[in-house]
C-alpha positions as CSV (number, residue, x, y, z in Angstrom):
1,X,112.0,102.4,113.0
2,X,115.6,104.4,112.4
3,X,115.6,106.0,109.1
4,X,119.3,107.4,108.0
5,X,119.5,110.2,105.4
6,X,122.3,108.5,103.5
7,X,119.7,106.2,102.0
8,X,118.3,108.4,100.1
9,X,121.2,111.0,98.9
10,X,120.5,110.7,95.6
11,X,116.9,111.8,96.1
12,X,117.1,114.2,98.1
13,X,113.4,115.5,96.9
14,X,112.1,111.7,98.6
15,X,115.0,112.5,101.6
16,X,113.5,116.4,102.1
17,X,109.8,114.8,102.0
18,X,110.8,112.1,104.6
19,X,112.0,114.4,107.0
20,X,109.2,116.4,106.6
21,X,106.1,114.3,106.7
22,X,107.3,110.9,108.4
23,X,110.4,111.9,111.0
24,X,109.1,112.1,114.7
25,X,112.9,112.8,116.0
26,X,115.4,114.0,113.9
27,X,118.9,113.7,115.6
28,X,121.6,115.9,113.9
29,X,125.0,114.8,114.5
30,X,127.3,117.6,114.7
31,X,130.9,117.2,113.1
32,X,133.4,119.6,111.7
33,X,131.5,119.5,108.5
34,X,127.8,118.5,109.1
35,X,126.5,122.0,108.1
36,X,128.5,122.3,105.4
37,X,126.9,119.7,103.7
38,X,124.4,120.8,101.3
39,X,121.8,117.4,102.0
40,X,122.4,118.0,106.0
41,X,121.8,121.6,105.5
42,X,118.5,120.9,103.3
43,X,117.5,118.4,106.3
44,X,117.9,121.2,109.0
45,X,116.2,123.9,107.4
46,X,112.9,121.2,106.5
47,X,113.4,120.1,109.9
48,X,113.0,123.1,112.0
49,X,111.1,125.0,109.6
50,X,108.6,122.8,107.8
51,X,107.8,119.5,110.2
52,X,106.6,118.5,113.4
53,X,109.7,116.9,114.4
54,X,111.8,116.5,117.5
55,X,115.2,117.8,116.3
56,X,118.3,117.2,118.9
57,X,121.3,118.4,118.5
58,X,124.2,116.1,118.9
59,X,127.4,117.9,119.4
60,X,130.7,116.2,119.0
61,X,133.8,117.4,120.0
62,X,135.2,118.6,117.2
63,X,132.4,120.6,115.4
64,X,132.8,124.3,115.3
65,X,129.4,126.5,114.9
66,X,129.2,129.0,112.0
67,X,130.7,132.3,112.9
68,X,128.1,135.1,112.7
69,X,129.6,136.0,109.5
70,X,129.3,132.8,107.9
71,X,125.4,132.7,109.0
72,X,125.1,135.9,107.0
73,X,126.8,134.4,104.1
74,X,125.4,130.5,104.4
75,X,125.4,130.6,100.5
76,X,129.5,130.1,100.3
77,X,129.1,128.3,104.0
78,X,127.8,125.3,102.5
79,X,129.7,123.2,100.0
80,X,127.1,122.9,97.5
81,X,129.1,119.8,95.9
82,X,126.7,120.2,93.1
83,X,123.5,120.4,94.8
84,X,120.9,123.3,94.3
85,X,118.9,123.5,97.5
86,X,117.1,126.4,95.8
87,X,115.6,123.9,93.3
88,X,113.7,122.3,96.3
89,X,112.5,125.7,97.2
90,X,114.8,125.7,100.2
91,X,116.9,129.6,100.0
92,X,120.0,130.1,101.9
93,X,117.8,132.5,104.2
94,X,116.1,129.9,105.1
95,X,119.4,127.1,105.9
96,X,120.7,130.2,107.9
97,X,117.8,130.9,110.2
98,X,117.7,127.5,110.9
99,X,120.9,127.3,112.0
100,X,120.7,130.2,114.0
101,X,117.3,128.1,116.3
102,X,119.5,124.8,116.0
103,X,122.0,126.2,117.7
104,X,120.1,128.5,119.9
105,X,119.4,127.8,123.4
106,X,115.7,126.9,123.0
107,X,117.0,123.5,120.8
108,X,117.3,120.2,122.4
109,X,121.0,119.6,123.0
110,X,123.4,116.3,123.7
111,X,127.0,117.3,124.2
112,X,129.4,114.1,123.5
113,X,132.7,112.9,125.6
114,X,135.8,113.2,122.8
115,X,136.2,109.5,124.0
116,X,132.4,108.5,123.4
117,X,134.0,104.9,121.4
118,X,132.1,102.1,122.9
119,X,128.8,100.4,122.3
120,X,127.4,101.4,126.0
121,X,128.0,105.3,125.5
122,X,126.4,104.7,121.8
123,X,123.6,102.8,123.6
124,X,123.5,106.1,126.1
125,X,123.5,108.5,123.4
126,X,120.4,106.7,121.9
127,X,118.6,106.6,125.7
128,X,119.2,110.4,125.8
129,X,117.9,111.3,122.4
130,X,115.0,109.2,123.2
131,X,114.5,110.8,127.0
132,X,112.4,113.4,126.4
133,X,110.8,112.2,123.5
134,X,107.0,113.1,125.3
135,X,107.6,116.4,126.0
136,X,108.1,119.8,124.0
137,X,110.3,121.6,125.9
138,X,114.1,122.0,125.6
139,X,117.3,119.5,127.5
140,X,120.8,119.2,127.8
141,X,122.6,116.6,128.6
142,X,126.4,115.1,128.9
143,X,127.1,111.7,127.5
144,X,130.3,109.8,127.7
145,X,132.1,112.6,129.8
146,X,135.9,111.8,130.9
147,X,134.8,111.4,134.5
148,X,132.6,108.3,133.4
149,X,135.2,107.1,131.2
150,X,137.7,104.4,131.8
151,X,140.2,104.8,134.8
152,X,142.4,107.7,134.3
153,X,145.5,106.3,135.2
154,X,145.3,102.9,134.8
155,X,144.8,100.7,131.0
156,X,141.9,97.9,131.0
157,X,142.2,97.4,127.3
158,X,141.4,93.5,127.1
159,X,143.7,91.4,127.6
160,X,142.4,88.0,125.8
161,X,143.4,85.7,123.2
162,X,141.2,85.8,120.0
163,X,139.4,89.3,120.2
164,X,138.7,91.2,117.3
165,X,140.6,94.8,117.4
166,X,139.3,98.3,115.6
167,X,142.0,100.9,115.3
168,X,140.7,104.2,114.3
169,X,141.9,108.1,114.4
170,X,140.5,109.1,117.9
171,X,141.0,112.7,117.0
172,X,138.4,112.3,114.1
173,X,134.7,112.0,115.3
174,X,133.6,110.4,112.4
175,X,136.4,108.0,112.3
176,X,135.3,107.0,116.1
177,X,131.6,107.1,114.7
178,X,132.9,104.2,111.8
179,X,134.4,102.2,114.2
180,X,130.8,102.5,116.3
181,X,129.0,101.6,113.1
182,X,131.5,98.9,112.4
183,X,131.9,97.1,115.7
184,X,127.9,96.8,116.1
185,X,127.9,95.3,112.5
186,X,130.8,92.8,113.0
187,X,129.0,91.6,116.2
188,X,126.2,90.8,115.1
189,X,127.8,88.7,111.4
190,X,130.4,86.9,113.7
191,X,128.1,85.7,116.3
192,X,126.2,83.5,114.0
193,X,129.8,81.5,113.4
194,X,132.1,82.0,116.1
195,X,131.8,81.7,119.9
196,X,133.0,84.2,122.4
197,X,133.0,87.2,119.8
198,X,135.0,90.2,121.9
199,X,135.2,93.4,120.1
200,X,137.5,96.0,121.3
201,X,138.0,99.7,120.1
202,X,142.1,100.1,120.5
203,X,141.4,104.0,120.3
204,X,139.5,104.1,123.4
205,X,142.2,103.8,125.4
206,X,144.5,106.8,125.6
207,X,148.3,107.7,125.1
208,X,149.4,109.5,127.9
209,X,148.1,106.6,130.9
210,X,150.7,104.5,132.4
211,X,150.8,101.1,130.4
212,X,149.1,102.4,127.6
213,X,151.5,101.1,124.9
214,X,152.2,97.9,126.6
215,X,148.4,97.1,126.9
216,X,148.0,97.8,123.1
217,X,150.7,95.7,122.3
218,X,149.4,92.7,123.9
219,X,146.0,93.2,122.5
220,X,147.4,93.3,118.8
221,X,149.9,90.3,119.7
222,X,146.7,88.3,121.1
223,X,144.1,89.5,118.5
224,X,142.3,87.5,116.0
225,X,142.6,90.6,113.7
226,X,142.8,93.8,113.5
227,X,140.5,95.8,111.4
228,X,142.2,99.6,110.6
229,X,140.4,102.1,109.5
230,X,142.0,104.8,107.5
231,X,140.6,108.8,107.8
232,X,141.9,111.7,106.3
233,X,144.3,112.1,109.2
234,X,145.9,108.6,109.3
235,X,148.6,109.4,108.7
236,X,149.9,111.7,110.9
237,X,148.8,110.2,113.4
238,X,151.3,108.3,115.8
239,X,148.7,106.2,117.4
240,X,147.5,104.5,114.8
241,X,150.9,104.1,113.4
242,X,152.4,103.0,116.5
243,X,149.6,100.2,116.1
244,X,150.2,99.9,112.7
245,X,154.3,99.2,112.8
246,X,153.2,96.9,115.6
247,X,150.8,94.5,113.4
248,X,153.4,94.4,110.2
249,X,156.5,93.2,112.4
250,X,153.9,90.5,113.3
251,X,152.8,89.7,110.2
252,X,156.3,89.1,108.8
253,X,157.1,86.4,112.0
254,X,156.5,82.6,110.1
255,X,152.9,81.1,110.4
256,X,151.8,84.3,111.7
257,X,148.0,84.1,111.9
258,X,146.8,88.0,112.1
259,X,144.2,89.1,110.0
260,X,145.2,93.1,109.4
261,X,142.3,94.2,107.4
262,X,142.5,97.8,106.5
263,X,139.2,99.7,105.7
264,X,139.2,103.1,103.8
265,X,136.8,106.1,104.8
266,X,135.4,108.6,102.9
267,X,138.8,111.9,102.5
268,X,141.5,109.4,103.1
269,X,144.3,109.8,100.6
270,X,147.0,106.8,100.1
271,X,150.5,108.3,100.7
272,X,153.0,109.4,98.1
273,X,156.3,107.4,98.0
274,X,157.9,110.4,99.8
275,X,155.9,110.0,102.9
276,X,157.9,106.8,103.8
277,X,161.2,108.8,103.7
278,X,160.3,111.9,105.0
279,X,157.2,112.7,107.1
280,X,157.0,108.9,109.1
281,X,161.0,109.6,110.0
282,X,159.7,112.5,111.8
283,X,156.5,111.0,113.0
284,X,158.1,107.7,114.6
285,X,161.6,107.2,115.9
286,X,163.7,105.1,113.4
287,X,165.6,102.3,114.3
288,X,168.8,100.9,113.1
289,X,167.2,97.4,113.6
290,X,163.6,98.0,112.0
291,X,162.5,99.7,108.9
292,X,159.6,101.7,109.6
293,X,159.2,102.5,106.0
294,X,159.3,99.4,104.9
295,X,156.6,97.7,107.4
296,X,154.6,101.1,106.2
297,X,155.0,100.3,102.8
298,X,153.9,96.4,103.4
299,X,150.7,97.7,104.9
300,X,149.5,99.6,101.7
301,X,150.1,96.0,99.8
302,X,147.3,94.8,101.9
303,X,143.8,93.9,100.8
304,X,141.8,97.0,101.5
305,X,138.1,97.5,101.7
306,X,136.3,100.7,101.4
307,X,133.8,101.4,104.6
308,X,131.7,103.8,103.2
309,X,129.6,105.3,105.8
310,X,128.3,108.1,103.6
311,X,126.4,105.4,101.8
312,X,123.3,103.6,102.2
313,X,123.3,101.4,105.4
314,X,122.8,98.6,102.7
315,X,125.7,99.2,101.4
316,X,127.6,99.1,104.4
317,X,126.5,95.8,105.3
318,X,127.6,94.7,102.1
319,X,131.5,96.0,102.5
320,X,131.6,94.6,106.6
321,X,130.3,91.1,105.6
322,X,133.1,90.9,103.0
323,X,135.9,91.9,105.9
324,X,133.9,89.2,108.4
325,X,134.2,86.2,106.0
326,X,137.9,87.3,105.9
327,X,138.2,86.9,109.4
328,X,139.6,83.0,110.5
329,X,137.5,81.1,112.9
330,X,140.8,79.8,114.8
331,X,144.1,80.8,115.7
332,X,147.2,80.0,117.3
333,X,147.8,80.4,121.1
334,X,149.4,83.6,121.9
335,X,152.4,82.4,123.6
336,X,153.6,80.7,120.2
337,X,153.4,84.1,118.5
338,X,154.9,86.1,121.3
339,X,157.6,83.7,121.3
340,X,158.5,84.0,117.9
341,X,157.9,88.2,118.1
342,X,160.2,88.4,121.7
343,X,163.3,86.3,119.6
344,X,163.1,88.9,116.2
345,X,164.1,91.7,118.9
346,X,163.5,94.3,116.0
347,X,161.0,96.4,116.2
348,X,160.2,95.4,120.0
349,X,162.9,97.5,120.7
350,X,162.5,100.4,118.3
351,X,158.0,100.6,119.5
352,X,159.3,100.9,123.3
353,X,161.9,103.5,122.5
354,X,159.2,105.0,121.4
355,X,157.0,104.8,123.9
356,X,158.1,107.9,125.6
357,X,158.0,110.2,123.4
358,X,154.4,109.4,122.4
359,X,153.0,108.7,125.9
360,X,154.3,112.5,126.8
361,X,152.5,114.2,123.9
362,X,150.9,116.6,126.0
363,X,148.6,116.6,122.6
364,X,147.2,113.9,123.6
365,X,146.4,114.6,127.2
366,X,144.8,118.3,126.6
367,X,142.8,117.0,123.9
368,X,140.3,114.7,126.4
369,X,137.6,117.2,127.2
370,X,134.4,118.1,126.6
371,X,132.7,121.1,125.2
């Protein structure tokens, strides 16, 4: 049984006495602000201080340990967002010698690819946390590292009519960790109606490789839909508004049948009317034949969902069965739409322009490492 501690956030006495008495392995998933959180910092000190569990560290790409300074000063480390840990007899001492054995080198430790994005490196995460599960001493292990990864110079994004595509912000583990959450949930609501369900993570695939733009064209222009989800760094983002610009200009072609289904995470903030004007100008390339802005503008009129992954899994379910039943069950061949998309000439034009510039970001390139 897989217990999650956003089940119980708003008992955190019940959430501190689970972890306590009933966890056997408590996997701690490292982000840029896992330990500031008061509730993850609770579950760390119970954890390593006051159970018998198996805790493995998880570290993702982007989380940054505590200086030594901040250790010695955990109290304004962790956002307390309300929450008195001392109330649960649980002192700031005590969070910040637990930290200091969590991230020592006598703690279990799985260090994650930046491009862990797919179900089988999810599936090897959960193999590797459960690996040593009979014995008491310490491991460390890689998962998802670039040389493992898909071919480094070559695209195999999926290139089939009627797949179902999740954009997210691949600089963002937790955005990459939503679209994880998400694709396993969509799976498993559209098999029980649809045939042949294929569901591929566009942000797997990255700028910077030959054909990397072309590939995610096709894919959007042969997709059933496109789910997009929206983190706190969306917006600046050019991949996922290169993707973006690409799924409004189809949208606006007649009898267009793409489902663009936007999905809000926890820190995103809408833009403000001078973002259109100013910052995605300098972001993407204008064109004299396509108005970025406008297609940008078109997106926010769309239907969005919240995804809410800080909530209970119940919850969760709840918000990706409404997108699913949004989803249609058929579609028109892809040669119709790229027809109709090849004859506008717009924004064709003005993405490949743009290609370039965005497939050079050497951005992009340094950032695929590990640890």
């Amino acid at each position: 049984e897989v217990f999650i501690d956003s089940d119980n956030l708003k008992d955190l006495d019940t959430l501190f006495g689970i972890v306590k008495t009933q966890v056997k392995t408590m996997a701690i998933y490292l982000t840029k602000n896992t330990l500031r959180r008061p509730w993850c910092a609770g579950e760390v000190a119970t954890a390593v201080h006051a159970s018998k569990a198996r805790v493995v560290a998880v570290y993702t790409s982007h989380f940054e340990p505590p200086t030594e300074d901040e250790l010695q000063d955990v109290r304004n480390y962790v956002d307390s967002d309300g929450v008195d840990l001392q109330k649960y007899s649980i002192s700031f001492d005590l969070v910040s010698s637990a930290f200091r054995k969590l991230l020592g080198q006598d703690m279990n430790k799985i260090v994650l690819s930046h491009r862990l994005v797919t179900d089988t490196a999810y599936d090897d995460l959960a193999r590797q946390i459960l690996r040593d599960f009979s014995t008491t001493r310490a491991s460390s292990f890689n998962v998802g590292s670039t040389s493992s990864s898909k071919g480094s110079n070559q695209i195999l994004l999926p290139d089939n009519d009627g797949q179902f595509l999740i954009c997210a912000e691949r600089q963002n583990d937790e955005a990459v960790a939503a679209a994880g959450i998400l694709a396993r949930k969509m799976r498993v609501l559209l098999m029980h109606s649809q045939e042949n369900v294929q569901i591929t993570s566009v942000h797997e695939y990255q700028p910077g490789i030959e054909g990397w733009p072309e590939a995610v064209e096709k894919a959007v222009e042969g997709a059933r839909s496109l789910i997009f989800l929206l983190s706190n760094g969306t917006m600046q983002d050019q991949e996922q508004l290169f993707i973006m610009l690409i799924a409004m200009e189809l949208k606006q072609q007649p009898d267009h049948d793409l489902l663009v289904a936007p999905m809000v995470l926890p820190g995103f903030h809408f833009p403000s009317p001078t973002y259109f004007e100013t910052t995605l100008p300098s972001l993407m390339t204008p064109h004299p034949e396509a108005d970025n802005a406008e297609l940008a503008r078109n997106f926010f009129k769309l239907i969005a969902s919240p995804l809410s992954i800080d909530a209970s899994d119940s919850i969760i379910d709840v918000q990706v069965s409404d997108v699913a039943t949004r989803i249609p069950t058929s579609m028109r061949s892809r040669n119709a739409r790229m027809s109709r998309l090849s004859s506008t000439g717009t924004l064709v034009g003005d993405l490949r322009s743009m290609r370039t510039s965005i497939a050079n970001k050497s951005i992009y390139n340094a950032d695929v490492r590990e640890i």
